[in-house]
C-alpha positions in Angstrom: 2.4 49.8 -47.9 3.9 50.1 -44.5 7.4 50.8 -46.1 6.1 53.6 -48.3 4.5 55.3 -45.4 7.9 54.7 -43.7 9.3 56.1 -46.7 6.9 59.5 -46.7 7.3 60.0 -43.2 11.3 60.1 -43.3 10.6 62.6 -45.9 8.3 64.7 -44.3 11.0 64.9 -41.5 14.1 65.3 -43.5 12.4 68.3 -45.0 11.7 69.8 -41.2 15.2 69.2 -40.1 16.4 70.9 -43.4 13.9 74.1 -42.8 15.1 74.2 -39.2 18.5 74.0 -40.2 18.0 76.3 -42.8 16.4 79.2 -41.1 19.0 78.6 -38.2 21.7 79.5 -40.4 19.8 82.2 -41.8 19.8 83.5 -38.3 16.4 83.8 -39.2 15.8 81.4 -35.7 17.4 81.4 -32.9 18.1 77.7 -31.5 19.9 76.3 -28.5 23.2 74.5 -29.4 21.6 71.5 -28.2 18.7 71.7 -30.1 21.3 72.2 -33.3 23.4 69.4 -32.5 19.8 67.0 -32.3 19.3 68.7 -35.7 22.4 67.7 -37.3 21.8 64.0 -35.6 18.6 63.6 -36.8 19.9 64.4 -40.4 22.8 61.9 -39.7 20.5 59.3 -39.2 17.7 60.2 -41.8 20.5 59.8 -44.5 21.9 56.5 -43.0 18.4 55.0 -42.6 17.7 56.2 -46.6 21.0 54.5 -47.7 20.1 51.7 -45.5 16.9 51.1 -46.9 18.5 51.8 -50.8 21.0 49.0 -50.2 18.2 46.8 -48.7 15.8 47.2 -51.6 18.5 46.3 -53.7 19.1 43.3 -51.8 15.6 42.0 -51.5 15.7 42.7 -55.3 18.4 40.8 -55.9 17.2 37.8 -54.2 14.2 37.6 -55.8 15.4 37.6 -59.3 17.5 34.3 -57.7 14.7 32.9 -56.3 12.6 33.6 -59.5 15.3 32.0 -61.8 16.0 29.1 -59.3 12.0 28.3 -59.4 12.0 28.7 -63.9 14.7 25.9 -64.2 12.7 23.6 -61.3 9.1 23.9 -63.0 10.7 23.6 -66.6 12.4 20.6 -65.4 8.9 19.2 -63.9 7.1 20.4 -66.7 8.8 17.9 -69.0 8.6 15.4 -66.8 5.3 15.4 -65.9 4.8 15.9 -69.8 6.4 12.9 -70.2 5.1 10.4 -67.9 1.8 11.5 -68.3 1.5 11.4 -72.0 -0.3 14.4 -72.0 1.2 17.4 -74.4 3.7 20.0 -72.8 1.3 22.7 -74.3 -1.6 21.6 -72.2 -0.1 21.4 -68.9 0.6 24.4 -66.4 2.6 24.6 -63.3 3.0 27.3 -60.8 5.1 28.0 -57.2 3.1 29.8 -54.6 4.4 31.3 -51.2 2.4 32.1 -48.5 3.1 36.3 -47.4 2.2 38.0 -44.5 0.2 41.0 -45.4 -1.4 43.3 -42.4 -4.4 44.7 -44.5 -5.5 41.0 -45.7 -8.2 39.6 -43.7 -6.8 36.8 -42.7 -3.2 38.4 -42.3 -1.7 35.8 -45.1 -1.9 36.0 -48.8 -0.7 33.3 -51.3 1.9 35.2 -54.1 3.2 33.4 -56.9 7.1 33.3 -57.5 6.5 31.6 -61.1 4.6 30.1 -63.7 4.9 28.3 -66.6 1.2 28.8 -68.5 -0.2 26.2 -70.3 0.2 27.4 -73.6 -3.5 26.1 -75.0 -5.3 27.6 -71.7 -4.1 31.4 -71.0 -5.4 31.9 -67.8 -5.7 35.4 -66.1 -7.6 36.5 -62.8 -7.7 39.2 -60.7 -8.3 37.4 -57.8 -5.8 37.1 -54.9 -5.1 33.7 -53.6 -5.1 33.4 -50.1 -5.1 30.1 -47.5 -8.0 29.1 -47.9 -9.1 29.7 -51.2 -9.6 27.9 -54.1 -7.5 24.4 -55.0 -4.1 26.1 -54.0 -5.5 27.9 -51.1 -7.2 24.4 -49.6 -4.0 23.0 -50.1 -2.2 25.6 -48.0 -4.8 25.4 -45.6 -4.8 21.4 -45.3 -1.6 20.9 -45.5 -1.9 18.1 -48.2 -2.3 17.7 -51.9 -5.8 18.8 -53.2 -6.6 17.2 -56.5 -9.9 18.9 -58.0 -11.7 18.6 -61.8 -13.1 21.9 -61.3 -14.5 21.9 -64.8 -16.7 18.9 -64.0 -17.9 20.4 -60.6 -18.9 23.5 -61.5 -20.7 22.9 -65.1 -22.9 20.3 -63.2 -23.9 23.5 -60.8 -24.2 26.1 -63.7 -26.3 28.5 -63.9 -25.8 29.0 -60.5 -27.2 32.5 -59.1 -25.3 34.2 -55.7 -28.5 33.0 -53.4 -27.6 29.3 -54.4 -23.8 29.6 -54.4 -23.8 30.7 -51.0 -26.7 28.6 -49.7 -26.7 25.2 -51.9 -23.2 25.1 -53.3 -21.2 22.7 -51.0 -17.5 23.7 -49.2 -15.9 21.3 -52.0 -17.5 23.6 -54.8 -17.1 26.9 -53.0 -13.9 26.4 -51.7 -13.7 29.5 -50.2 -14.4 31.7 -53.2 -17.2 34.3 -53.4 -19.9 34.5 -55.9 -18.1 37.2 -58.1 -14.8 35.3 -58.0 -16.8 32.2 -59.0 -18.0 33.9 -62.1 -14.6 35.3 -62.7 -12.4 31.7 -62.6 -15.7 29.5 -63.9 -14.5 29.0 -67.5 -10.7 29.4 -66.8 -9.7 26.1 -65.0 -10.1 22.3 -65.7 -8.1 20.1 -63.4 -6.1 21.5 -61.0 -3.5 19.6 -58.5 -1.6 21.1 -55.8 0.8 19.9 -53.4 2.0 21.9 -50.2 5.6 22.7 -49.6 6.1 21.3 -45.9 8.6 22.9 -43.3 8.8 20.4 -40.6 12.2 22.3 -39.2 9.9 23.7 -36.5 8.3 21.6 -33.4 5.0 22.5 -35.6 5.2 22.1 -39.0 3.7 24.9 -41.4 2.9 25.3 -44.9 4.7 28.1 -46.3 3.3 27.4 -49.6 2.5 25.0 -52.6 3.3 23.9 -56.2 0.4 23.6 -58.4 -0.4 21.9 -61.8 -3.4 22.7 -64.1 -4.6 20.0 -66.8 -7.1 19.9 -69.4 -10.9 18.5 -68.4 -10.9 15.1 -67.7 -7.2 14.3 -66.7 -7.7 14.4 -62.8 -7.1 10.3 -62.8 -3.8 10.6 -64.3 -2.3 14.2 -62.7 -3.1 12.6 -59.4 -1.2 9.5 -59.8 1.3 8.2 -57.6 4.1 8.8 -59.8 3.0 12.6 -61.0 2.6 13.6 -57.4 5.7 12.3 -56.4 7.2 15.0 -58.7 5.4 17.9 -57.7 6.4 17.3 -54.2 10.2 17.0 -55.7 9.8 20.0 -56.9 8.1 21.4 -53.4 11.1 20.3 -51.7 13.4 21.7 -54.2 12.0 25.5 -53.7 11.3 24.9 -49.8 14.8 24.3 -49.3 15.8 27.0 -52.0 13.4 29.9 -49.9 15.1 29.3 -46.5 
């Protein structure tokens, strides 16, 4: 948002400097040489700053496609692995990177994005919601700095029907997780077992979370996705797109 208002504003100026300019050689107005040399200046740096910002876009661009294809061939690779030692089909599992984003109009200034997914291909989920610290399984994992293993399925039939007076008076912080009534509804029937695991940057003298890897499972296979040996590859493949992001 801010960089399209940067975007109309250098517009809105270009267009002054080009009337000015214009109407000067028109002799239509009279300027001081001064004024015409800050003209031509301001041009000058209009059209630098637009081929600067051209050449970043395509940059940033660029970049992501890497980080995008980088993150495909680590969650295909942990896909089949978890898959494997498991036992549960490849079709039934999902796995997904998140990075956390600075965003000024958030409320809390931080938004989770996702750089990939691989869907489960018997469970097509879709929601509108954006994740953010915070907020749901992903978002408590963010916020906690530690894997958060949740049967989702099993927690919120046992609450269901559950009207907006109870969710937000009855419904405890491990049900909730920071989701309001309407994104409750929306998410209810589209998750079973989800387990995430953050992706640690401890280069600092305060380590942060800059975002997480999660896996989705069918109802019923929390006990096995949050074993010893299938967390240990989710925080492989945390490492792998920490270190690939820096």
């Amino acid at each position: 948002m801010a960089r399209l208002l940067g975007k109309v504003l250098a517009a809105v100026v270009a267009a002054a400097v080009g009337a000015a300019l214009a109407l000067q050689g028109a002799e239509v107005w009279s300027a001081s040489d001064s004024v015409v040399v800050a003209l031509i200046v301001t041009a000058a740096v209009l059209a630098a700053g637009s081929t600067g910002i051209s050449a970043g876009a395509e940059f940033r661009a660029r970049r992501l496609g890497e980080r995008r294809e980088f993150a495909d061939v680590v969650l295909t690779a942990t896909h089949w692995a978890i898959a494997d030692a498991s036992g549960f089909g490849y079709r039934d599992l999902g796995l997904a990177a998140y990075r956390v984003q600075r965003v000024w109009w958030a409320p809390a200034g931080q938004r989770l994005v996702r750089v990939h997914r691989r869907r489960a291909q018997s469970r097509q989920v879709a929601t509108s919601i954006t994740w953010a610290p915070g907020k749901g399984v992903i978002g408590s994992c963010v916020s906690q700095q530690q894997v958060v293993a949740t049967d989702l399925r099993a927690i919120w039939d046992a609450m269901w029907p559950c009207t907006e007076h109870e969710w937000n008076t009855v419904a405890p912080p491990e049900a909730r997780l920071g989701l309001s009534y309407a994104e409750f509804v929306d998410v209810r029937d589209k998750y079973d077992v989800v387990v995430a695991a953050p992706m640690l940057d401890d280069t600092r003298s305060v380590t942060r979370t800059v975002g997480c890897v999660a896996l989705d499972g069918p109802s019923g296979s929390l006990d096995r996705l949050s074993a010893d040996d299938i967390l240990r590859l989710l925080d492989s493949a945390a490492r792998s797109l920490l270190h690939q992001g820096r």
